[in-house]
N, C-alpha and C positions, 0 to 999 in steps of 0.2 A: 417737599418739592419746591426750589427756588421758583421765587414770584419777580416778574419785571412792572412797574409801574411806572406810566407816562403822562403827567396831571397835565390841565389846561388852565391854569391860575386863578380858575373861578370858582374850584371847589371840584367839578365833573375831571374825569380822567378815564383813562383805559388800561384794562391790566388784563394778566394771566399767567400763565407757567411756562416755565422755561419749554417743555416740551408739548405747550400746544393744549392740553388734556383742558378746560373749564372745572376748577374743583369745589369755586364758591360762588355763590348767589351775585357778589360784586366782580364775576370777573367779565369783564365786558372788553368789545371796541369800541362802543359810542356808549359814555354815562354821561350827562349831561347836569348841569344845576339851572334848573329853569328858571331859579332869581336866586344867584350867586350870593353866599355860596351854601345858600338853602337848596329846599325843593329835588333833591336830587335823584335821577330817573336813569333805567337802564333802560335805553333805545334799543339798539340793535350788541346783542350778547355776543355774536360769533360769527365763525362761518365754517361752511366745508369745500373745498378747492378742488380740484381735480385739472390733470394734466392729460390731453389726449393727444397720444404721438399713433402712429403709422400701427406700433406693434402691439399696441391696445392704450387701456387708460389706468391710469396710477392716480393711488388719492393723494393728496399731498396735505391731508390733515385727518384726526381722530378724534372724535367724539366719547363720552364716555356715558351710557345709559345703563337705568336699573334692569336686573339688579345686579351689575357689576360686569356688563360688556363692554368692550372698544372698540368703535369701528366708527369709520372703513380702519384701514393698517398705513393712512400717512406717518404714522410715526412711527416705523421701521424705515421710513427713507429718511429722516433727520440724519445727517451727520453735522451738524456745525449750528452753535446758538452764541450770537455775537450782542453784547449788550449797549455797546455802544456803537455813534455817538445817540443809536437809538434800538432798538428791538431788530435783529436779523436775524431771518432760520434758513439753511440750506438743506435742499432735499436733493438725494442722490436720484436720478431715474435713468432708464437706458439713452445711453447717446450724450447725457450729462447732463445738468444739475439745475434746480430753480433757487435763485434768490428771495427770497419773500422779506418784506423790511414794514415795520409800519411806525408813524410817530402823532402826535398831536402837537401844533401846531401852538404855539403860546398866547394868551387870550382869546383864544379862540374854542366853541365848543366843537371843533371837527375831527375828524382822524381820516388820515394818508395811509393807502396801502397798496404797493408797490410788489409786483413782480417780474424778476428779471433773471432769461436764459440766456445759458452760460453752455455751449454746447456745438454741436453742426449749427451752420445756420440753413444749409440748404433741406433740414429735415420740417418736412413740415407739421406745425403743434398749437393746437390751442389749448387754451387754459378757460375750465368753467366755474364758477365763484357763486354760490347761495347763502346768502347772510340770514342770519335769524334772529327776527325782532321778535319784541316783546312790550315795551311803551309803560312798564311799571315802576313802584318807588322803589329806590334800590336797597333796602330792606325786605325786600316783600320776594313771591315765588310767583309765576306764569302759569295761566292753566287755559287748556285749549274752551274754548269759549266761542259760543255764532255773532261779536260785538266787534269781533277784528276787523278792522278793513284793508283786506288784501290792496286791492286795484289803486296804484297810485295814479297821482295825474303828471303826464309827461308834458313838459313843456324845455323848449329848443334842447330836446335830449338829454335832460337830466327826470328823473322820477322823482315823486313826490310823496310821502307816505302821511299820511294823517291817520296814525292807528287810534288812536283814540278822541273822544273827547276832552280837554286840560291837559293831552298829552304833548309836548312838543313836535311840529310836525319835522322829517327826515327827509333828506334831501340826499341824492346820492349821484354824485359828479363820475362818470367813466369816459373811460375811451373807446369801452367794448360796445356789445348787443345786449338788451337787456333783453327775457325771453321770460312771459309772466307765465308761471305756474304751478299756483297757490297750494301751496301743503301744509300741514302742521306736524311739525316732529315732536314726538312726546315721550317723556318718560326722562330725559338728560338727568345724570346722576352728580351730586357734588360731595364729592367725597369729605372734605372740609365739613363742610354744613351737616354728615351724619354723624362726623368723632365731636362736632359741637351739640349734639342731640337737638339740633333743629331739622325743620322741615329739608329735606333735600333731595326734591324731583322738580321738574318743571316742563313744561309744553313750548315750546315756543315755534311762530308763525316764520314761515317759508313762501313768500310771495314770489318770487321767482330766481332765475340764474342769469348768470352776466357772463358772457361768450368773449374772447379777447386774441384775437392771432396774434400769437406771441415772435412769429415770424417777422410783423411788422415794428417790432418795438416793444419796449415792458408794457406791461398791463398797470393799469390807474385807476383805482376806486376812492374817490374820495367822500366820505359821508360826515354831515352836518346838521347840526339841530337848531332848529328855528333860528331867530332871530340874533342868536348868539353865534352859528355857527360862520360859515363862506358868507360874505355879503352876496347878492340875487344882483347879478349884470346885467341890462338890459338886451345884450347878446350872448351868445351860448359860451358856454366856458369851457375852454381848452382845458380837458381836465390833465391831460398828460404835463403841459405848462404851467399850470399852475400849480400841479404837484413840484416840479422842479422847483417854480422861485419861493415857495414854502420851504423847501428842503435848503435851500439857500440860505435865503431869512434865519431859520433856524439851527443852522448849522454854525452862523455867525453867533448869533446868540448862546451858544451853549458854547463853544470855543472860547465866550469870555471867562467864563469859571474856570481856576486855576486847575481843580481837582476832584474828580468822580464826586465827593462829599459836598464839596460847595456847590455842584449841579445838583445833587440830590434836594440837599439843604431848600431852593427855589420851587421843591413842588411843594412846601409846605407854605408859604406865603401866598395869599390868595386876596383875592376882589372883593369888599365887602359893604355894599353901595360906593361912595366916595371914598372911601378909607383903602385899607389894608385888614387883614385878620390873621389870624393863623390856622389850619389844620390840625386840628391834636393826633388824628392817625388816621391811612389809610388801610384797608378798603373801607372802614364802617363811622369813625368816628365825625364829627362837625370842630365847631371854633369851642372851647370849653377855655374857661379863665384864666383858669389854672394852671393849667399845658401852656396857653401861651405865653403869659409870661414867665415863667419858666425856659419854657422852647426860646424864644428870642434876645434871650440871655448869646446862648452859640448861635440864631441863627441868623439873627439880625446885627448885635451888636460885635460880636467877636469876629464877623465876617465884614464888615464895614458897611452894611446898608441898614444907616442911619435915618435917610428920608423912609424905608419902609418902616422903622422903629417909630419912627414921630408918627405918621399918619395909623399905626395899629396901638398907638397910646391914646392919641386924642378918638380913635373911634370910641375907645371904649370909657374913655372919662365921660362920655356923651350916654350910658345904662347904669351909670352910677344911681345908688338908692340907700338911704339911712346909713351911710360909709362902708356900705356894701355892694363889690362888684355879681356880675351872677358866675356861677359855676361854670352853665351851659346856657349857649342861645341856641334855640331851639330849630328844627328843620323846616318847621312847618306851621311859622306864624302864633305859637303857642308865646304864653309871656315867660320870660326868661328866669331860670331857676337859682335864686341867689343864695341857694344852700352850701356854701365856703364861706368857711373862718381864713381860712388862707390865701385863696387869690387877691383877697383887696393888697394883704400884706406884701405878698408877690410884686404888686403892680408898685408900689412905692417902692421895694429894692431896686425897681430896671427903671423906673424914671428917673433917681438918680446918678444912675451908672450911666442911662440917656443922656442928661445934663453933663455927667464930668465930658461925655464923650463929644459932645457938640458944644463945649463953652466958648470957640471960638468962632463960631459958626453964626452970625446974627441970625441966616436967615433961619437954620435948625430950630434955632431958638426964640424963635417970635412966638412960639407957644408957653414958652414958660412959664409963664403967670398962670394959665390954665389948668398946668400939668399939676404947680404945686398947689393950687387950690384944691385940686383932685385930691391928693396927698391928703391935704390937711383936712379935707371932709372925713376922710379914713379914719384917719389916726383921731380925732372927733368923735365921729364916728362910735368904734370902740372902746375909747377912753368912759364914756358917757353911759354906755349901752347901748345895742342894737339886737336883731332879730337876735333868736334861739340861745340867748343867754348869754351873747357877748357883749362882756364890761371888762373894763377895768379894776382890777383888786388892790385891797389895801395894799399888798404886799411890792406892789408896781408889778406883776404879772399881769396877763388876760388870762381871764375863765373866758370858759363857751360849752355849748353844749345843753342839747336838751335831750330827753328819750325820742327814740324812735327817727334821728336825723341823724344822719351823715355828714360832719362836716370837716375833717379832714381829708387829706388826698388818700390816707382807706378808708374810701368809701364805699365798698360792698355794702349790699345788701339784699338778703331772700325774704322776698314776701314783709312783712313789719319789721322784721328782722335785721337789727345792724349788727353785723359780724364783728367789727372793731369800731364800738363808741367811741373809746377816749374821751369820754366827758373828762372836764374839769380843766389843769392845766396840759397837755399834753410838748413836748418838750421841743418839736422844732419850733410850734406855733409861739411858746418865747422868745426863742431864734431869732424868728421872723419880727415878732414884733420891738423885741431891744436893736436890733436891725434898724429898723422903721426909724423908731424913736429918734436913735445916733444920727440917723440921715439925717432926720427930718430938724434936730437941732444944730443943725448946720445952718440950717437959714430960717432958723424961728429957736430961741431959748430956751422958750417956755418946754417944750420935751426934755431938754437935759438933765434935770431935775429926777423926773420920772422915769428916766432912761438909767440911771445911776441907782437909786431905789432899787429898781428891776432884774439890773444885774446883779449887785448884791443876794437879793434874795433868790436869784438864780444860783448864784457858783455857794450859796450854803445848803439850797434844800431839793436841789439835785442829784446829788453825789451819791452813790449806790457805791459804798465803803467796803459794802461783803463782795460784792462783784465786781469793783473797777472799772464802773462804768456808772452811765445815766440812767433815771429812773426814766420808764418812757409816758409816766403822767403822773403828776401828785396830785392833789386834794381830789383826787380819781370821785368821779359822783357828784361832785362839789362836796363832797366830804373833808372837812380838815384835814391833813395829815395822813388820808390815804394816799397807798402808793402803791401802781403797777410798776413791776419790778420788771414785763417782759422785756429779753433781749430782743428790742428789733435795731433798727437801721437811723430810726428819727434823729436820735443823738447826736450823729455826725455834723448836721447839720452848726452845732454848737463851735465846731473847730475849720470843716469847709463845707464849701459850697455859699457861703454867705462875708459880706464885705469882713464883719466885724468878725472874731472870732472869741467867743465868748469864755471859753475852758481852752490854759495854755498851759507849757510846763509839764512834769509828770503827771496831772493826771487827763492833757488832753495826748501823751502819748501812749498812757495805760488804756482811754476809750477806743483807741485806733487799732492797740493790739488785739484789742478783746475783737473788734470788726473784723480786724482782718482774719482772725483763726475761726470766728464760729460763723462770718456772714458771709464772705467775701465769696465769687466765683466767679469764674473765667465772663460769665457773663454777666456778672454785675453784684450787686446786694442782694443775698436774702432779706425778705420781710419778717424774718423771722427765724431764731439761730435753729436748729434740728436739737432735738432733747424738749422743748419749751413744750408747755399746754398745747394743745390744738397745731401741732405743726403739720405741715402737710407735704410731701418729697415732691408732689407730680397736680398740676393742673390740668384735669380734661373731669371728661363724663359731661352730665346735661349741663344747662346753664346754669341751675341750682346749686347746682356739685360743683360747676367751676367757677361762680361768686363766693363758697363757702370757704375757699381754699384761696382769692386770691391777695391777699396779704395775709398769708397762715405759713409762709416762709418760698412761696412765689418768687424769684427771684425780678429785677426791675434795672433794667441795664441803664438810665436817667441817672441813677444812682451811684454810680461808678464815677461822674463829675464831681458830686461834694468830697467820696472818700478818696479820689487822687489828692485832692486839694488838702483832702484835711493829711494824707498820711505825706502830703512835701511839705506840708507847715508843721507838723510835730520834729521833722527830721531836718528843718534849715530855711528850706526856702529858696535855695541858692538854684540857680540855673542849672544845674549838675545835676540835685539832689530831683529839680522836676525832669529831666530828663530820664534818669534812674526810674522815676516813678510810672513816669511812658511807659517805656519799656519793660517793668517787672509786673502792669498792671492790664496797662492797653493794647500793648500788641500781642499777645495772646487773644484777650477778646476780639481784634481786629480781625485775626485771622479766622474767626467765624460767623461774620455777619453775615456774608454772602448764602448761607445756606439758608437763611428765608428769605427775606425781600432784599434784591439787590441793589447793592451801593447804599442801603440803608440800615436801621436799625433797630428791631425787633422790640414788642411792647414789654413781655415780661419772657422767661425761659424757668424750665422747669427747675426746682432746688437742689437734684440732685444728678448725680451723670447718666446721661452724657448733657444736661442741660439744651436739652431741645426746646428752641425756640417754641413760642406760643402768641397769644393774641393776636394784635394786629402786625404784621409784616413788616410795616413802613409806618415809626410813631418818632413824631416831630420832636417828644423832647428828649429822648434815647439821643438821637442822631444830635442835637440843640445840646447837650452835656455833652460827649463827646470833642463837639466840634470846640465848646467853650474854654475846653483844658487842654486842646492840642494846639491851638493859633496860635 
């Protein structure tokens, strides 16, 4: 079921289904990040609507509770779901139709909900409106409990909610009546959250309904979380007015992106004290290393917002540790998890695509010296040794790798359990770091040397001679001379996705062919070709079941950026040849993204047809590749 998502650039957003239904734990109207773009909480989840005209009353929304009802039936009045230039539903009723529209507001944690009849005017109608809070981490599930506190405090007619204790208190701006009368509805079913074998029921509090004659005008709810949301006016707030010059604001604002994709591209750039960060996906994921730089390859630099590039480089030269960035920063104040071999690596290839990209730009560039201090701690760093076994080898390779860690981008894992080690050399991670090396001897020598060493011993003890292609790890264990021989996707890396291209010639258009016949799919790379050990066609069942499967040939639409790259640089290179590749690779994919999160791009899709979309809906570096090979 297509998902719409509407972020508020601080991490907090509001989402749901095209038709209304709540299927997951994250689908809210007010989620708020109570210290950007951590802490993040589901205020108020939803609502139920209703329209009362002359000749009775019509719901104008659906609920879905265990085990497996809907109700009331607003969703046999849907005829129309418009996604721009923000979320619209039309509901058909007797005498004619309601508009319902709702958006969030940019750096702001609030949301705007609007509805508007379309019909007689001399019939007379009101609209009743019951929102359902809840005040929890948005991770977590609601359960009716005597700790809620219904009764807000009204002051110059707006309500106030303080459900909790440490919870952000809610604020909720109307035009209507508000009529308190405390319920709890229980039992809400998410359908999502039972095919992912988690928890999925939940309770949530019903403090009262909001009365709006719609004879006199749309109806206006605007709801706000603490001190992030509506600044508090010393005089009562025209909530119908100040919906309009929001809707203003905002319409201007999003009118500046050229294209559905570069709107989209802006919910993933977020607030991260003084800085900038990224989202790695919504509804579930935070700011992870690796995603971002990665992500900000398309999302930032291929799109021109180079001031967000600089200030989400220096955030994070500022958690640097032994020339190691972390993986993840954590939600909830915990210390930040530096188990990647690869994002430090990541963060040197986009500082200097940064630099080519602002070398004329003083003021870009008054960070420079920082940025490549950063660098050189890295490539240090590594070269020397750091955590979990990363050094540098004789051979001018990186090892890494210890038991029982994850430190590649597959990084599953069940219980002690790593599904895909790759100890030893694993084959983008030289990618990435003769990558490094060639940058980084651009403006320090001393790499060159090592950079050259590197590759050599790359284009001789990689080459898989029986299969015409790359080994996807050698000295596997740190063992000498061992070799995993699986077919996956790493490879690619060696030809594109990366400045240098390591393997050219026939045999970097023999690795492409092999990708394109046993990896390739409408929606991206296989992690894994079909026929290989442990493949797996379909991503679901419990969490267990869906970590064990997901690089076991899980398909990763991110992945579709290096192998356009790499299959117009084995074929020319020529403008022609990348067009050709558009076209024979990405407009097909294009034409499916919409069926999970719209105007975005989906985390992983099953490996075999129809390749149904999975994980998260809206993931920053899907949509960050895409965007990086199409500008």
């Amino acid at each position: 079921m297509a998902e719409w998502l509407e972020a508020d650039g601080l991490g907090g957003f509001a989402s749901g289904t095209v038709c209304g239904i709540r299927t997951r734990r994250y689908h809210a109207l007010l989620l708020a990040a109570a210290q950007p773009p951590t802490n993040r909480m589901v205020l108020v989840n939803g609502l139920d609507a209703e329209i009362e005209l002359p000749t009775g009353r019509f719901a104008l929304s659906t609920q879905r509770y265990a085990p497996g009802i809907n109700a009331p039936d607003g969703i046999e009045r849907l005829t129309a779901f418009e996604p721009d230039p923000w979320p619209r539903w039309t509901y058909a009723v007797p005498g004619g139709q309601i508009e319902q529209e709702l958006f969030v507001p940019h750096d702001r944690a609030a949301v705007v909900l609007r509805w508007h009849w379309q019909g007689d005017a001399a019939v007379p109608l009101k609209l009743h409106v019951r929102p359902f809070f809840s005040g929890r981490d948005f991770h977590l599930t609601h359960h009716e409990n005597p700790a809620f506190q219904f009764l807000p405090l009204t002051i110059d007619g707006d309500q106030r909610w303080h459900m909790y204790d440490g919870v952000p208190e809610v604020t909720a701006h109307s035009n209507g009546t508000y009529h308190h009368e405390p319920l709890w509805y229980r039992h809400f079913l998410y359908d999502e959250e039972a095919a992912r074998g988690l928890d999925a029921t939940e309770d949530l509090a019903a403090p009262g309904r909001y009365e709006f004659d719609l004879t006199a005008g749309d109806a206006v709810l605007i709801l706000s979380a603490g001190s992030l949301g509506l600044p508090l006016t010393p005089t009562p707030l025209n909530a119908a007015a100040a919906a309009e010059t929001l809707a203003r604001i905002e319409l201007k604002r999003r009118s500046a992106f050229a294209t559905p994709r570069l709107l989209a591209a802006d919910a993933y750039i977020v607030k991260r004290g003084e800085g900038r960060t990224i989202i790695a996906g919504y509804p579930w994921f935070g700011d992870w290393g690796r995603d971002t730089f990665i992500s900000m390859r398309g999302l930032c630099l291929a799109t021109g917002r180079l001031e967000d590039a600089r200030k989400i480089l220096v955030a994070w030269a500022g958690v640097l540790s032994q020339g190691m960035l972390p993986n993840r920063l954590p939600d909830h104040g915990e210390a930040p998890e530096y188990n990647s071999v690869d994002a430090s690596l990541w963060y040197v290839i986009v500082v200097h695509e940064f630099l080519d990209a602002v070398r004329h730009d003083p003021v870009l560039c008054a960070q420079r010296d920082l940025l490549l201090a950063t660098v050189k701690a890295i490539l240090e760093g590594y070269l020397h040794g750091t955590n979990y076994g990363i050094h540098g080898s004789d051979d001018g390779l990186l090892a890494c790798g210890v038991p029982g860690v994850q430190l590649t981008w597959m990084d599953a894992k069940v219980g002690d359990r790593v599904i895909t080690p790759r100890i030893g050399k694993p084959v983008e991670v030289q990618a990435l770091w003769l990558n490094a090396l060639a940058l980084a001897a651009r403006f320090d020598p001393q790499w060159q040397s090592r950079f050259e060493q590197g590759r050599a011993a790359f284009q001789q003890r990689f080459w898989n001679e029986s299969r015409g292609c790359l080994y996807d790890v050698i000295d596997a264990n740190h063992e000498p001379g061992k070799l995993d021989a699986s077919l996956r996707p790493n490879q690619i890396f060696a030809i594109g996705g990366l400045p240098l291209p390591l393997v050219e010639g026939e045999r970097a258009a023999q690795i492409v062919q092999v990708a394109q016949e046993r990896l390739w799919t409408p929606m991206g790379l296989r992690s894994l070709a079909p026929g290989e050990p442990g493949y797996a066609p379909h991503y679901e069942g419990s969490p267990a079941q869906r970590d064990s499967v997901y690089h076991q040939g899980t398909v990763w639409p991110w992945l579709a950026g290096p192998f356009v790259e790499a299959w117009a640089r084995v074929h020319g290179g020529s403008p022609e040849v990348w067009q050709q590749a558009r076209e024979t690779f990405l407009a097909p994919s294009l034409q499916r993204l919409d069926l999970a999160g719209l105007r975005h791009v989906p985390e992983i899709a099953d490996a075999e047809p129809p390749f149904t979309a999975r994980g998260c809906p809206f993931q920053a570096w899907s949509l960050g590749e895409l965007l990086r090979v199409t500008r």
